[in-house]
C-alpha positions in Angstrom: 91.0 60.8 35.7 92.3 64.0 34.4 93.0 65.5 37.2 95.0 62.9 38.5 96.8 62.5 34.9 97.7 66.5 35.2 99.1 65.8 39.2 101.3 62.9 37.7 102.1 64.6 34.4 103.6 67.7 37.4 105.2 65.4 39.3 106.9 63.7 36.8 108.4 66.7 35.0 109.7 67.7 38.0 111.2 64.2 39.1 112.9 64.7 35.3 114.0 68.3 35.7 115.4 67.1 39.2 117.0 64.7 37.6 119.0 66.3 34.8 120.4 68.7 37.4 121.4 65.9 39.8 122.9 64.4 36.4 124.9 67.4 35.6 126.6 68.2 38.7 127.6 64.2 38.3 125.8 62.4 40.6 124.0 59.3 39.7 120.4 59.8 38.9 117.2 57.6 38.2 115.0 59.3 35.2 112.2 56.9 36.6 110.2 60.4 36.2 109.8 59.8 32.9 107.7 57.1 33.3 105.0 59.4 35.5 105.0 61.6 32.3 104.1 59.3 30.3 101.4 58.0 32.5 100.2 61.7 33.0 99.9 62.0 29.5 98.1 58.6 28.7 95.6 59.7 31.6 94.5 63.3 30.5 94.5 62.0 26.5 92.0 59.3 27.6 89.7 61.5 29.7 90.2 63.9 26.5 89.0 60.8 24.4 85.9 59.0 26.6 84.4 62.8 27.1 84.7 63.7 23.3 83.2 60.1 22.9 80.3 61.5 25.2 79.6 64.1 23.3 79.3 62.1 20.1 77.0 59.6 21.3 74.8 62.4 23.3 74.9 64.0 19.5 73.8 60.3 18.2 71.0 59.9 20.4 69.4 63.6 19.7 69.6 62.5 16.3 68.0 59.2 16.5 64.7 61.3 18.8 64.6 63.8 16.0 64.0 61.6 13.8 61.5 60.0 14.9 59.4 62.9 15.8 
């Protein structure tokens, strides 16, 4: 998941960039790039979240097994 949120998160800065400069030597543009960022983004921050998740539950569990020896 993140490495498909870090391909999207590329592509869509680039769609952007393309973008501005298609904006500023007047033509009409779509900023529909933007939305791939934001996806991108979303997609690495939630495989950032679910392994750090992971970790704390792993932590929980060899917790609970200390305990009870």
């Amino acid at each position: 998941m993140k490495i498909a949120g870090i391909i999207l998160l590329v592509l869509g800065i680039l769609s952007t960039l393309g973008a501005i400069v298609g904006a500023a030597n007047g033509h009409s543009t779509s900023f529909g790039g933007l939305a791939f960022v934001v996806l991108g983004a979303f997609l690495i921050s939630r495989a950032n979240k679910k392994k750090e998740e992971e970790e704390k539950k792993r932590q929980w569990a060899e917790q609970g097994s200390e305990e009870k020896e």
